[in-house]
C-alpha positions, 0 to 999 in steps of 0.5 A: 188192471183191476176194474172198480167195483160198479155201484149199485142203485139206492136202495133200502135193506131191511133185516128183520133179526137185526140184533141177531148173529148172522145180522151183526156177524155177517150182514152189517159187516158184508154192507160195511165192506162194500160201502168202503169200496163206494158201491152203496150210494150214501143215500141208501138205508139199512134198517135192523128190526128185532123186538129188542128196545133199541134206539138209533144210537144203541142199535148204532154203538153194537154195530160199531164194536163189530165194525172198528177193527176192520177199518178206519174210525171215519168210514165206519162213522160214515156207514153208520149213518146209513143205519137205523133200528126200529122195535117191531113183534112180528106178530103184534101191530104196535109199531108197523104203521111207524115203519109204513110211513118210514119205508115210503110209498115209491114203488120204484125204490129198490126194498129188500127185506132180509128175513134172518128169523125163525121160518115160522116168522116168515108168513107173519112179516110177509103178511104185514108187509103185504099189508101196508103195500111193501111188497109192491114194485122193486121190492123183495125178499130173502128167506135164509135156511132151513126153507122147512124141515122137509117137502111138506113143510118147505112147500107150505113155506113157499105157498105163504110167502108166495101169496106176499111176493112172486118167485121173481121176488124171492130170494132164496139164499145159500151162501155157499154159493157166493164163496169165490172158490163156487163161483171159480167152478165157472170160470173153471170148467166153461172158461178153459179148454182143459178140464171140461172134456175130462169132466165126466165118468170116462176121466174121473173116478169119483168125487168128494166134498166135505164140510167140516167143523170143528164147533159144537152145536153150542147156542144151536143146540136147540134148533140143531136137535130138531134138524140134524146135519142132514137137514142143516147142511146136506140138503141144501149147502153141500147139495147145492156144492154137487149141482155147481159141480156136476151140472151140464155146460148152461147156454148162457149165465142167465139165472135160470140157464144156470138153475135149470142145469142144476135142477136136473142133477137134483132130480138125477140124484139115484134114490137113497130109502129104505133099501139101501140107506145102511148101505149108502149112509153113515150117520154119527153123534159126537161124544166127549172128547178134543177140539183145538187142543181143548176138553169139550163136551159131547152132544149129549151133554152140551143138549143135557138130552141123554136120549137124542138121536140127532145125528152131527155126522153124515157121510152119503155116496150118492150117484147121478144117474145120467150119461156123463156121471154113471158109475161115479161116486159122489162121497159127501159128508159133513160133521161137528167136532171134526179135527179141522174147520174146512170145506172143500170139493176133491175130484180125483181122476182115474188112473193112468191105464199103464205105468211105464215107469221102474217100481222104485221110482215110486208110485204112480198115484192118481190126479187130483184137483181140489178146490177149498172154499174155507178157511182159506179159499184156493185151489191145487191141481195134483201132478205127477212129476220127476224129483229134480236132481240126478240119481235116476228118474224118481215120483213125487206128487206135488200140487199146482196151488193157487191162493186167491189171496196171494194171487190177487193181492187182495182179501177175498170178499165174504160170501154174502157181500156178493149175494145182498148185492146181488139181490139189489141187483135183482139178480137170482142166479146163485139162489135157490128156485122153488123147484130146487129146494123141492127136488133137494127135500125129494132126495133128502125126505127117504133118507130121513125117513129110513133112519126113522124107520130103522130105529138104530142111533147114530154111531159115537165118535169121539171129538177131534175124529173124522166121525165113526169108523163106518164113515170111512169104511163107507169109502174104503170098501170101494177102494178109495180113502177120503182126502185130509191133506192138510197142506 
C-alpha cells in the first residue's frame, strides 16, 4: 500500500521571473501538483515577481490557462488563491518597501526565494533581500543554472550571493537530479545485492549517457550562443548524471555523505586539455535539415550570425581515474536537432569470457542495463536467453523492462515537484554544493580552453542525425557503438 504523501511546513515561495517559462511552464505547475495531493498547507503564499504590470488577477488569469487542462476547475481555483504578484526591477527601489512589509517579519516562517533570472540578476535581489532582512532565520534561495560561464565567473557568483545567504541557505539546483529514474540510481545500486559487486571496472566495459534533443535553440538563441552545450548541459546536468553513477556507496543518505561522494568523482575526472582534447572531444553545429517530419532551419540561421562557432553537439569519453573505474570509458555527449528527444544512462558489461554455444544459435552480445529518464522514465535490464520453441537452442537478446508508469499505476511526479519540496524541507541532498559546481568548471574550463586555442569550427551535422561522423568515430575506433534503440 502506498503511503500518503507527507505535508509540509507553511511556507512562503517567491519566483523572481515569475511570468517567465521555466516559472509558468514548470514551477507553478510542480506547486499546483503537490497542492492537489494536500502537501501545502492552504495557508502558504507563492508570490511571482517580474517588472511586467501585473495584478493579482491578471497574473492569476495566465496561470489559470496553464493550469485547467491538468486538473478540475475547483482545485485550480483553490491553489489560485495561494498565489499573488507583485511588479518589482530588481535594480530600482520603487516597490521593495511594499514587498518588505508583505513577506513579514517572522524569522521562523519558512522563505525560499526562487531565483529563475538571468545570473547577472543574482547579486542585485539578494543584496535587496538582504536588505530589508529577508534572508534571516528559515529563509533561503535557489539559484537555477548556468552558476557562471566558468571557474572565474561561477566562484564570483557564489562570493555575492554567499555575502546575503550562507551555504546552508543555498540551493543550488539541477533538476535532473530530482528525475525518478536518478533517484532509482539509489535504490538501485545500495537497495540490492545484485548490482553493486559488478559496478566496477572487473564487470563493466564502459558507460554511456546521452541527453538528446530534437529542438533548436529557437527563443534561446541568444543566450545559447554564448554558452554552448558544453557549458548548457555537460558541466553541470550530464556530469551530475556521472557522479550518481559512478560515486562509491555513501555511509548514509545524509546531504553531504552523498555530496562528499560525488565530489570525489568530479575531482577523479582524468584531465581533457589542450593535449588530448581532438582526440577525446567531438564537438558539432547543426545545419539545415529534419526534425519531426518537418523542414527546419540550421543554427546559423535560426542565430542569423553566419560566423558563430557555438558548438550544439558534444561527445567526450572521459574516464575516472580511481580503483573502481580505471580503464572504463564513460561516452558522454548531448545535442540540438538530434532524431530523438531522450536522455538516458546505458551500462553495458563485459563480455562472457567463453561462448559455450554452436555459432548458429546466434550471437552472444553483451549485458546492458539502461535507465531512461526521459520522455518516459524506465529501466531495461538486457539478457541473453533461449527463443522459446524446439528446432534447437536459438539466442535472443531481450530486456527485462520495467515502466514506472505501468509499474505503479500512477504519473510520475515532475522533477521539480520533488526538488521545491525539498528546499521547504531544507534539505540539500540532490543540489549542488559549492565545491561541486567548482570542481565540475575545473574539468570543463580546459576543454573550453583548448577549442578556443585550436581555432577549428564545430563539425556540421545535419538536422535529424545523431551529430558529426566524428562522433561516432569517437566510439567505434574502440570497438563499441552508441545505444539507439528505440524500443
Amino acid at each position: 500500500m502506498t503511503a500518503s504523501p507527507q505535508p509540509v511546513e507553511t511556507f512562503d515561495l517567491v519566483i523572481f521571473g515569475g511570468t517567465g517559462d521555466l516559472a509558468l511552464r514548470k514551477l507553478l505547475p510542480a506547486l499546483y501538483h503537490r497542492y492537489t495531493d494536500g502537501q501545502i498547507p492552504d495557508d502558504s503564499r507563492i508570490i511571482g515577481i517580474a517588472r511586467e504590470g501585473l495584478d493579482d488577477e491578471g497574473y492569476r488569469d495566465n496561470l489559470r490557462k496553464v493550469l485547467v487542462k491538468d486538473g478540475n476547475a475547483g482545485k485550480v481555483e483553490d491553489f489560485l488563491k495561494l498565489v499573488s504578484y507583485r511588479s518589482l526591477d530588481a535594480r530600482k527601489d520603487d516597490g521593495w518597501d511594499d514587498f518588505a512589509e508583505l513577506m513579514g517579519k517572522d524569522p521562523n516562517r519558512i522563505r525560499v526565494f526562487y531565483l529563475s533570472t538571468s545570473p547577472d540578476l543574482f547579486v542585485d535581489i539578494c543584496n535587496r533581500l538582504g536588505k530589508y532582512g529577508l534572508n534571516k532565520g528559515q529563509s533561503r534561495v535557489v539559484l537555477e543554472k548556468p552558476i557562471g560561464h566558468d571557474l572565474k565567473s561561477a566562484n564570483q557568483i557564489n562570493d555575492d550571493v554567499g555575502r546575503f545567504f550562507d551555504e546552508s541557505q543555498t540551493f543550488r539546483i539541477d533538476h535532473y537530479l530530482g528525475k525518478e529514474t536518478v533517484q532509482n540510481l539509489l535504490a538501485l545500486r545500495f537497495g540490492n545485492a545484485l548490482f553493486e559487486p559488478l559496478w566496477n571496472a572487473e564487470h563493466i566495459d564502459h558507460v554511456q549517457i546521452t541527453v538528446a534533443e530534437t529542438l533548436g535553440v529557437g527563443q534561446r538563441a541568444g543566450y545559447y550562443d554564448h554558452a554552448g552545450a558544453l557549458r548548457d548541459m555537460v558541466q553541470n546536468h550530464i556530469l551530475q548524471l556521472l557522479c550518481m553513477l559512478a560515486m562509491e556507496p555513501p555511509s548514509s543518505l545524509s546531504p553531504d555523505a552523498v555530496r562528499d561522494e560525488k565530489l570525489k568523482v568530479l575531482r577523479s575526472l582524468k584531465p581533457i586539455n589542450e593535449s588530448n582534447a581532438a582526440q577525446l572531444t567531438v564537438r558539432g553545429q547543426y545545419r539545415a535539415g529534419s526534425a519531426e517530419g518537418q523542414a527546419v532551419p540550421g543554427y546559423l540561421d535560426e542565430l542569423k550570425d553566419h560566423k558563430s562557432n557555438t558548438e550544439t553537439f558534444v561527445a567526450v569519453k572521459a574516464e575516472i581515474a580511481n580503483w573502481r573505474w580505471a580503464g572504463v570509458p564513460f561516452y558522454l555527449r548531448t545535442g540540438k536537432r538530434l532524431p530523438d528527444r531522450v536522455s538516458e544512462i546505458t551500462v553495458v558489461f563485459k563480455a562472457v569470457p567463453h561462448s559455450i554455444f554452436d555459432p548458429s544459435a546466434g550471437p552472444l552480445q553483451q549485458n546492458r542495463l539502461v535507465l531512461r529518464l526521459q520522455p518516459d522514465e524506465d529501466i531495461k535490464l538486457w539478457l541473453t536467453i533461449k527463443h522459446p520453441g524446439p528446432g534447437g537452442l536459438r539466442l535472443r537478446h531481450v530486456p527485462l523492462d520495467m515502466s514506472f508508469a505501468e509499474a505503479f499505476g500512477v504519473q510520475q511526479p515532475d522533477a521539480y515537484e520533488r526538488l521545491l519540496l525539498d528546499v521547504v524541507r531544507g534539505n540539500p541532498t540532490l543540489f549542488m554544493r559549492r565545491d561541486e559546481v567548482e570542481a565540475a568548471w575545473r574539468w570543463a574550463d580546459p576543454i573550453l580552453a583548448a577549442w578556443a586555442d585550436s581555432g577549428e569550427a564545430p563539425r556540421p551535422y545535419t538536422s535529424g542525425t545523431w551529430g558529426p561522423s566524428a562522433a561516432v568515430a569517437l566510439i567505434e575506433r574502440d570497438g563499441r557503438t552508441w545505444n539507439e534503440d528505440s524500443e
